[in-house]
C-alpha positions as CSV (number, residue, x, y, z in Angstrom):
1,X,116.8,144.2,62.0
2,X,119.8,141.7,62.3
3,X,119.6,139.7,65.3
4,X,122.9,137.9,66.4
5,X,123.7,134.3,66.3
6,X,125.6,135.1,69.7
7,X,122.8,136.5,71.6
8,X,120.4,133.6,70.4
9,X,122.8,131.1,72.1
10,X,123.0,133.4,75.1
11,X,119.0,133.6,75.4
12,X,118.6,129.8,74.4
13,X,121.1,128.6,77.2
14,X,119.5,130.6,79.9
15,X,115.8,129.8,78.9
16,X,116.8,125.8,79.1
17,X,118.8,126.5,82.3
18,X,115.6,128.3,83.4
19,X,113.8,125.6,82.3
20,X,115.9,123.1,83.7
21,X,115.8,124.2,87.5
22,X,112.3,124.4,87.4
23,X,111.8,120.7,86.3
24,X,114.4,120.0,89.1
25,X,112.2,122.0,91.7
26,X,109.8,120.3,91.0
27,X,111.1,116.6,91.4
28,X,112.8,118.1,94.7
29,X,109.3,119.0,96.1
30,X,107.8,115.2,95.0
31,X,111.1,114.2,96.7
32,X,110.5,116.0,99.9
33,X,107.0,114.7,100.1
34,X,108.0,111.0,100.1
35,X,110.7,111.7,102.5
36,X,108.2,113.5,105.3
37,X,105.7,110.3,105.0
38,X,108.8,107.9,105.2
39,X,109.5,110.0,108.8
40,X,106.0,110.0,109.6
41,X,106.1,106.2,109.4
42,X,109.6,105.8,110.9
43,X,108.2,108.6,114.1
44,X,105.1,106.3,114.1
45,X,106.8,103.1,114.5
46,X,109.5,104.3,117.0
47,X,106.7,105.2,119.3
48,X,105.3,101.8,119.0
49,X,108.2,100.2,120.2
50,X,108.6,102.9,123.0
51,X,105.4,102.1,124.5
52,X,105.9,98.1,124.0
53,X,108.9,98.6,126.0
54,X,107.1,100.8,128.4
55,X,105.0,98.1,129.1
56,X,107.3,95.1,129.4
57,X,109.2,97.4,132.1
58,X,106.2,98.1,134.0
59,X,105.5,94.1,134.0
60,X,109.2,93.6,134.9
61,X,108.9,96.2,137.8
62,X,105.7,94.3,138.7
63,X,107.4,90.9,139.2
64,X,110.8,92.5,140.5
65,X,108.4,93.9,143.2
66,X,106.3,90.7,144.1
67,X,109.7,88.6,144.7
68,X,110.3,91.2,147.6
69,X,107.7,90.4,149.7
């Protein structure tokens, strides 16, 4: 049995193509990972400065109301 030279290029170029975009799935899922703490973080800290600001507007309302009486 004679295989061809043409075929073997054929099979060899899908196998590393196949082999190829699984390495890349693979970085993409690291990827993803990093970027869903990042938004956790970012989520986290936005809602830190929401209450902060919260609270200086409660203490403003506080004062704006004591200078009316």
């Amino acid at each position: 049995m004679v295989i061809d030279a043409g075929i073997i290029i054929i099979d060899a170029a899908i196998l590393g193509l196949l082999i190829g975009i699984v390495w890349s799935l693979k970085y993409i899922a690291i990827i993803d990972r990093k970027i869903e703490a990042m938004d956790k973080k970012v989520i986290k800290i936005v809602d830190r400065i929401e209450e902060e600001e919260r609270r200086e507007l409660a203490a403003i309302d506080k004062l704006a109301a004591r200078k009316k009486k």
